[in-house]
N, C-alpha and C positions, 0 to 999 in steps of 0.2 A: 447476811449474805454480803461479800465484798466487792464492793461496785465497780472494782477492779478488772472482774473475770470478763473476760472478752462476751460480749451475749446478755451480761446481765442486765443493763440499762435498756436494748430491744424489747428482754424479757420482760420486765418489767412492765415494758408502755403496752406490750401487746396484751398482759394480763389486765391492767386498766383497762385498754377500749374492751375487752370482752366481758368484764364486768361492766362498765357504761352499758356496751349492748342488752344486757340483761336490763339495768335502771330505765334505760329507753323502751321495753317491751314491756313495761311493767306501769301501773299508774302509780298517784303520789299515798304515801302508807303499805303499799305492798308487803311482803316480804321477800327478800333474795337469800340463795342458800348462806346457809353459814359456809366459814372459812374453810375448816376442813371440807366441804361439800365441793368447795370452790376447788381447791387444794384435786383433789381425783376430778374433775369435769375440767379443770385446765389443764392437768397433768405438770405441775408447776408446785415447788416447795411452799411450806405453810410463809416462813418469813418474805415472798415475792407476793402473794397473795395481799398479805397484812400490810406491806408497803403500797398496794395502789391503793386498797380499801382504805386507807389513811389518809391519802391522796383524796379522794371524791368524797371523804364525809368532810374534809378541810373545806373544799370546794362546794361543800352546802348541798352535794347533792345523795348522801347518803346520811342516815341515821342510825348510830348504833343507841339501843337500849338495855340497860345491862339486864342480862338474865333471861332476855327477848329474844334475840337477835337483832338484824340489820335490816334497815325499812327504807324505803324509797321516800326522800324527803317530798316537801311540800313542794310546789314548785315555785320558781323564783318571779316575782314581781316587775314585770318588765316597765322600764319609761323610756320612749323611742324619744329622741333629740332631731326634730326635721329640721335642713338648712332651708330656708326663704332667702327671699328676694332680697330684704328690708335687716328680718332680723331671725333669730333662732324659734321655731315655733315650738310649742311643748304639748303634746297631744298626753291626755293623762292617762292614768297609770289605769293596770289591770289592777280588778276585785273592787267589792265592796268595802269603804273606808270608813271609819266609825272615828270619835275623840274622848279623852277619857282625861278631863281635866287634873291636873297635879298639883299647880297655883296656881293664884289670881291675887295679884297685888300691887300696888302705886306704890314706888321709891324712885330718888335721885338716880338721874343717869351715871355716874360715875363718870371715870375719863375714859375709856375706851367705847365705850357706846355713845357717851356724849358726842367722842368724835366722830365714831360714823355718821352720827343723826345729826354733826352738825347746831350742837344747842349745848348750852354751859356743865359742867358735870352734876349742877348743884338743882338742874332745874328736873323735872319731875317726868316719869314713863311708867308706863303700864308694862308691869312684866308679868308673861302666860307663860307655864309649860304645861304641853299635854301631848299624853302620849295616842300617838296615831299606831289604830288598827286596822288591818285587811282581811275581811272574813273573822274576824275574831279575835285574831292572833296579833301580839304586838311584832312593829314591824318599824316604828320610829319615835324618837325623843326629839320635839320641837320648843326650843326656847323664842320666844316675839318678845319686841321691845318696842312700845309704839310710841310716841310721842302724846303725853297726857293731854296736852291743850287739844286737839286734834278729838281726844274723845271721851268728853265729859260725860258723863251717866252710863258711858261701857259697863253690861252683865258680862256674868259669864254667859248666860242663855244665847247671848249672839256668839259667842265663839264656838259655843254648842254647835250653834246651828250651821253657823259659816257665814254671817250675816256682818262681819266686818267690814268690809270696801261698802256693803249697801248701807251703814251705818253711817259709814263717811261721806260716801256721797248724798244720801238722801238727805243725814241731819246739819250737813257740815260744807257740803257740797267740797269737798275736798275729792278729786280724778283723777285715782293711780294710776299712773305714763307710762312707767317704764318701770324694772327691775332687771338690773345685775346682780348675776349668780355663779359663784365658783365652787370647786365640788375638788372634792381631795380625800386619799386613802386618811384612815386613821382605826384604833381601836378603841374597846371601851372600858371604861371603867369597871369596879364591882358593884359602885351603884346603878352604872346604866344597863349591868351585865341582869342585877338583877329585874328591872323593869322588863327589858325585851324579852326574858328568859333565855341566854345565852352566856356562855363560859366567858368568865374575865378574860380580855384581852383578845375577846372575838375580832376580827376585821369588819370594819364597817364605812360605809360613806359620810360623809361629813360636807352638808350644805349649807353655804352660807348668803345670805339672799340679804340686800338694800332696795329698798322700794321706794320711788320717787314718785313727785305729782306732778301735773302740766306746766308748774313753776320752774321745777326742777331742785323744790324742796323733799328733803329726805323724810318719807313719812312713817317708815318701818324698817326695823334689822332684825333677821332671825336667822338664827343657825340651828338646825337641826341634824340628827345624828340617826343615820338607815342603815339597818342591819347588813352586814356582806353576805350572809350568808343565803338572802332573802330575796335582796336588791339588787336589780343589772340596768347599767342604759344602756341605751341602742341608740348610736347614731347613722341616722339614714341620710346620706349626700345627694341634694339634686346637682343633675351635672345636666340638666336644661330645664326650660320654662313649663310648667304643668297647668293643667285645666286648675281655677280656683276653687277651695272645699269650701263649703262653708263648716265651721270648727264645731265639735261636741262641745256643747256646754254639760254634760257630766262628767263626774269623775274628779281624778284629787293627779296635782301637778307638786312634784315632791318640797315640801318645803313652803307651799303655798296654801294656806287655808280655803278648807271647801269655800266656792262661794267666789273669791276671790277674780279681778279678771273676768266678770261675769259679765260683764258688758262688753269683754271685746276690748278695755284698753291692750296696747301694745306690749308684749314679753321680749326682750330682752336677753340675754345670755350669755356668760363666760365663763371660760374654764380658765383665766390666770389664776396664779397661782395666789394673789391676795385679791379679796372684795375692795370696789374702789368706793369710796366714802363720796364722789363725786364734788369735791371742792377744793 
């Protein structure tokens, strides 16, 4: 259709929202008519139809299965961004989150984590990847870089479990302060495409998190990578002073291992455009 004709781009969005209205009357897995179905119930050409349905399975909220038809996606993983007083609070995320180790291995920092962490490229970290799931489904690829001296006799069983920060502070008394965190569009690779199970070059968020101690020593760098299709923040603005909550200690804050923050130290938060290494 030539996006030219006076009418067709109205057309077009009016044909979206009333497929949306159908996604929104439906829960997640459903089925919606196929195209042709759509085509006679909007009164609207097969190619305006297939332009918006293209539009919301991009947008993560449709799914086509070949041979199936089109199914009302899973619904999106909400993490609300509260402004405070002090600093940015992080209330966690929807669903049950599970971890599914990838590696677990001690090597040299190199020079770009060296320099975030602050310590020579040649001296020694614990590097994790595992992939974080919601209800089952994978849903992110988190890479940790911890400072080895920091955590001698680290299992993996505590990263299982989420028992990191209690690790450091109980065995090491080391007091995660503060973390700065910046978050930026990106896509994925074919190897992360295959992990998440989503198409190369999916759109995804990209976290990247520095975690400090009451020193204002760098104790942790991790970036991890959250599906777009899956994953939304919400930022909610206070624009005056509220009764005080006391915070949910359940639940998983993107980028931050269960567990984590468990005592209430102070979160932190930024969206510049680079993590600052703080020194």
């Amino acid at each position: 259709m030539d996006a030219d004709v006076p009418g067709t781009v109205l057309k077009r969005e009016r044909t979206r929202d009333a497929v949306l209205e159908l996604i929104e009357s439906r829960s997640p897995g459903d089925a919606i008519p196929s195209e042709r179905a759509l085509c006679a119930l909007l009164g609207v050409s097969r190619p305006t139809v297939r332009a918006a349905v293209d539009e919301l399975v991009a947008a993560g909220l449709l799914v086509r299965e070949h041979g199936r038809g089109m199914f009302v996606a899973p619904a999106k993983i909400t993490q609300e961004l509260v402004a405070g007083d002090r600093a940015l609070s992080v209330p966690q995320a929807a669903g049950a989150w599970s971890s599914r180790l990838l590696e677990f291995t001690t090597l040299q920092a190199g020079a770009r984590v060296g320099r975030k962490l602050r310590m020579s490229p040649a001296a020694e970290i614990v590097y994790v990847a595992r992939l974080r799931l919601v209800d089952g489904a994978p849903m992110a690829i988190e890479h940790l870089h911890i400072r080895a001296e920091l955590v001698p006799g680290l299992s993996a069983q505590e990263l299982e479990s989420g028992d990191l920060y209690e690790h450091l502070r109980g065995t090491h008394g080391v007091h995660v302060h503060e973390a700065v965190q910046a978050i930026e569009p990106t896509v994925v690779t074919r190897a992360e495409a295959g992990l998440l199970d989503v198409p190369e070059l999916s759109p995804a968020l990209l976290f990247e998190r520095l975690t400090s101690d009451t020193t204002g020593r760098p104790v942790e760098y991790v970036h991890s990578l959250y599906r777009g299709d899956r994953y939304r923040i919400v930022s909610r603005l206070a624009l005056g002073p509220a009764a005080e909550v006391a915070p949910d200690r359940e639940g998983h804050h993107p980028g931050i291992p269960p567990g984590d923050f468990a005592h209430g130290d102070a979160i932190a938060s930024s969206t510049r455009g680079d993590i600052q290494a703080g020194g």
